[in-house]
C-alpha positions in Angstrom: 146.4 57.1 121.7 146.0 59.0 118.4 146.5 56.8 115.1 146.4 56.8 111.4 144.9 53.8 110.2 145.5 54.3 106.4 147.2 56.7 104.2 146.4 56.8 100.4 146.8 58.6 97.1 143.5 58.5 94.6 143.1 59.8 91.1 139.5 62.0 91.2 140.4 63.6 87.8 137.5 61.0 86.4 133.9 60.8 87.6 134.7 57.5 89.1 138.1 57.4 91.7 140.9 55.2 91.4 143.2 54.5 93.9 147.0 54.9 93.2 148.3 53.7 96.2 147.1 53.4 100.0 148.5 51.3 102.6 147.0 50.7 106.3 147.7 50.1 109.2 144.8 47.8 111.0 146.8 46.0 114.1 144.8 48.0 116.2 141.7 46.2 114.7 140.2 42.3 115.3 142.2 40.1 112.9 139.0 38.9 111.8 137.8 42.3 111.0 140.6 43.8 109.1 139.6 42.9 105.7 136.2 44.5 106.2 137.7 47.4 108.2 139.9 47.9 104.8 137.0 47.7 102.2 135.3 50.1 104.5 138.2 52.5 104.7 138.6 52.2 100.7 135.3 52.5 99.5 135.3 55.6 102.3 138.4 57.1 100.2 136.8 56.8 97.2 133.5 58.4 97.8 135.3 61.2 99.4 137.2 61.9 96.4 134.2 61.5 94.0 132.1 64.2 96.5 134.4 67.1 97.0 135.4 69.2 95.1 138.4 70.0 93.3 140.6 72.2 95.3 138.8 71.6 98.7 139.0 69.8 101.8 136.6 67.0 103.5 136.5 65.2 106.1 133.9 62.6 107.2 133.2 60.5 110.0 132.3 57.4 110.3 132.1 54.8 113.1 135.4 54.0 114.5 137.4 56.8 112.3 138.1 59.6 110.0 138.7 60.3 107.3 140.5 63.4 105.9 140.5 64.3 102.1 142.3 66.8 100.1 141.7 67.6 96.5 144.1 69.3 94.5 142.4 71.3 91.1 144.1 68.8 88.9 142.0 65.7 90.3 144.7 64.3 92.9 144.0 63.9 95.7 145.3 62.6 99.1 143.5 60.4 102.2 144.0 60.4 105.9 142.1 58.0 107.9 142.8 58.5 111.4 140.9 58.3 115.1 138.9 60.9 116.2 142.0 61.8 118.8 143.9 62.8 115.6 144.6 66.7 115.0 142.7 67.9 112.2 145.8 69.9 110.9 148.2 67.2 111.3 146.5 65.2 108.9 145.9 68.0 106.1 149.8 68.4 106.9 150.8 64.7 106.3 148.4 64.3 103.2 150.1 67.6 101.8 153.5 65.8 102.1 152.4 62.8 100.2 151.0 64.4 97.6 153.9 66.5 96.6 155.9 63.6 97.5 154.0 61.6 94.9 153.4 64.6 91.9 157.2 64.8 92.2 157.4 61.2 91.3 155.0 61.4 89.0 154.1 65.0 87.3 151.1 64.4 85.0 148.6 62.3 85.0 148.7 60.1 82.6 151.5 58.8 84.4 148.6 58.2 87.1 146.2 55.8 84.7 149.6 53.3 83.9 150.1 52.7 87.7 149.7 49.3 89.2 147.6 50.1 92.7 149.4 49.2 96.1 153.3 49.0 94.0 153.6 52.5 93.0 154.7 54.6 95.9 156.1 52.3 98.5 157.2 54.9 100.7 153.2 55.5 101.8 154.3 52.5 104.8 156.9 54.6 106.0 154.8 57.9 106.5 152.0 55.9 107.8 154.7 54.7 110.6 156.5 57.8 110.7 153.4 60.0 111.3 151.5 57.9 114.2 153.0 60.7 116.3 151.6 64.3 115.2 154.4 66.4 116.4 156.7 64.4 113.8 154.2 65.0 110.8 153.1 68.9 112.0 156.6 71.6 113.3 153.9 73.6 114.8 152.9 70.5 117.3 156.8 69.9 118.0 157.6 73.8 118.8 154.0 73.8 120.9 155.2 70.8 122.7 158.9 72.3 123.3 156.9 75.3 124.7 155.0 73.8 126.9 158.4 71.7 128.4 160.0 74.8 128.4 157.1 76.4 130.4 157.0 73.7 132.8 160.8 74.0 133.6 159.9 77.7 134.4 157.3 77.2 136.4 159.7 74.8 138.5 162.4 77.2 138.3 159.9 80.2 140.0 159.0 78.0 142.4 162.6 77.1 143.9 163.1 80.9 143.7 160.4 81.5 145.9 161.3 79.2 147.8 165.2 80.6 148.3 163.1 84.0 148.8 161.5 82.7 151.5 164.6 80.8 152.9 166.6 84.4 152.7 163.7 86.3 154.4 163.9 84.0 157.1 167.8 84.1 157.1 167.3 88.3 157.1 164.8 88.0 160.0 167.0 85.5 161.8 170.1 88.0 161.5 168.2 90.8 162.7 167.4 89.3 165.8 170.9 88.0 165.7 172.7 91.8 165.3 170.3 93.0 168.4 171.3 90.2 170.5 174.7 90.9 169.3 174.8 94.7 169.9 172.8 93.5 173.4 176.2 91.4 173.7 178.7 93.8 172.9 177.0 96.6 175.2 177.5 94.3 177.8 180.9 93.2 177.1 182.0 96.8 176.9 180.2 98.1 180.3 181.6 94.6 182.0 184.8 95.3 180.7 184.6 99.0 181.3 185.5 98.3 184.9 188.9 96.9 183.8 190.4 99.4 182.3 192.6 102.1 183.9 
């Protein structure tokens, strides 16, 4: 099953990164390993950020997962950590919504440096439950999926009208040989009853 294990906001405006805000979502993980799994993950999202740069995308893999970066020219930048079963796009597409999502909250950046990490944009829990399912986080996913049910019920559809085809061939070929038997019939009804009229 395809997952995102963490979603985050980071400021790489500075030649260190900061995290704004990231929340995860490690049930899938050993209880024992989660805290590591989480360091790993956030010292992942920070490197990301330092390395690429502004205006581009990354994305790195590591062990178990990975993770997707986007850098905006003004040093903000969004994370996606997800499996490897995760679409590539989606991701972009989910970390494009919490970015604007978050710039709309907070335009400039030195709004940025007075955030407490983890409290300022709550609504990162949300998305990260939200988006587990690609086709809610990507429209092109949800019509591609609606085209493929739609193709499916066509398919299906063809295939009963075969079917009747074949059903009404049968019935055609089964009324021919009925209308000779019944001309057969009436040719011998009308010579038998030839005799009784006068």
């Amino acid at each position: 099953m395809v997952k995102i294990f963490a979603l985050g906001i980071v400021d790489g405006s500075d030649s260190k990164a900061r995290i704004l805000a990231m929340n995860h979502d490690l049930s899938s993980f050993n209880f024992l390993q989660r805290g590591s799994v989480q360091e790993a993950m956030n010292f992942l999202a920070g490197t990301v950020v330092e390395r690429t740069a502004p205006g581009n995308r990354a994305q790195v893999e590591q062990h178990t997962f990975v993770g997707h970066v986007y850098v905006r020219t003004d040093g903000l930048a969004g994370v996606a950590v997800t499996d490897f079963d995760y679409p590539r796009r989606t991701a972009h597409t989910v970390i494009n919504k919490i970015i604007d999502e978050f710039s709309q909250r907070y335009p400039s950046p030195q709004q940025w440096r007075n955030l407490v990490p983890d409290t300022s944009f709550p609504e990162l829990r949300e998305y990260l439950g939200r988006f587990q399912d690609p086709h809610n986080a990507d429209p092109f996913l949800r019509v591609q999926r609606e085209l493929d049910e739609t193709k499916i019920v066509l398919h299906k559809t063809m295939e009963s009208l075969l079917q009747r085809g074949e059903k009404l061939d049968d019935l055609v070929a089964r009324s021919e040989v009925l209308s000779g038997q019944s001309k057969m019939f009436y040719k011998t009804a009308k010579s038998t009853n030839s005799c009784c009229y006068y």
